[in-house]
C-alpha positions in Angstrom: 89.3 98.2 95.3 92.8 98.6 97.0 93.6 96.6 99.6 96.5 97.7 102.1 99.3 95.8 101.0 99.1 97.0 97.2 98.6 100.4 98.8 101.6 100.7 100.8 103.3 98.8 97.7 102.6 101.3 95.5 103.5 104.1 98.1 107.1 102.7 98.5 106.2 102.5 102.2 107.7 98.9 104.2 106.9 99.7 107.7 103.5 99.1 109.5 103.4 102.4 111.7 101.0 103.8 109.1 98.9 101.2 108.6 95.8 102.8 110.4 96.0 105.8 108.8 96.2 104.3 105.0 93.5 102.3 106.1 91.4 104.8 107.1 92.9 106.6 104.0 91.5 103.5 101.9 88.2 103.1 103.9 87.0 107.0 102.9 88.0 106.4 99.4 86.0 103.8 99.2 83.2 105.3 101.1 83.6 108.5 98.9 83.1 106.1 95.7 79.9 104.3 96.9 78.2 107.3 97.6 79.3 109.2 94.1 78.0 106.1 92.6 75.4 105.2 94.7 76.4 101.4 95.3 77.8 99.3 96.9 81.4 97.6 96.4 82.2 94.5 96.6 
């Protein structure tokens, strides 16, 4: 999966008053994804 920093690296973004929010951005994507599939990523 996408961690943060390729995230924000592919968003153009260089500042960290974000960070939370792409995370949590990043944590329901991935959430989202384990369900549709029904397993888990590693």
């Amino acid at each position: 999966m996408v961690d943060l920093a390729r995230a924000k690296e592919h968003l153009r973004i260089e500042h960290d008053e974000e960070d939370n929010l792409i995370q949590a951005y990043l944590d329901a994507a991935r959430a989202h994804v384990e369900a549709f599939c029904d397993r888990t990523i590693v």
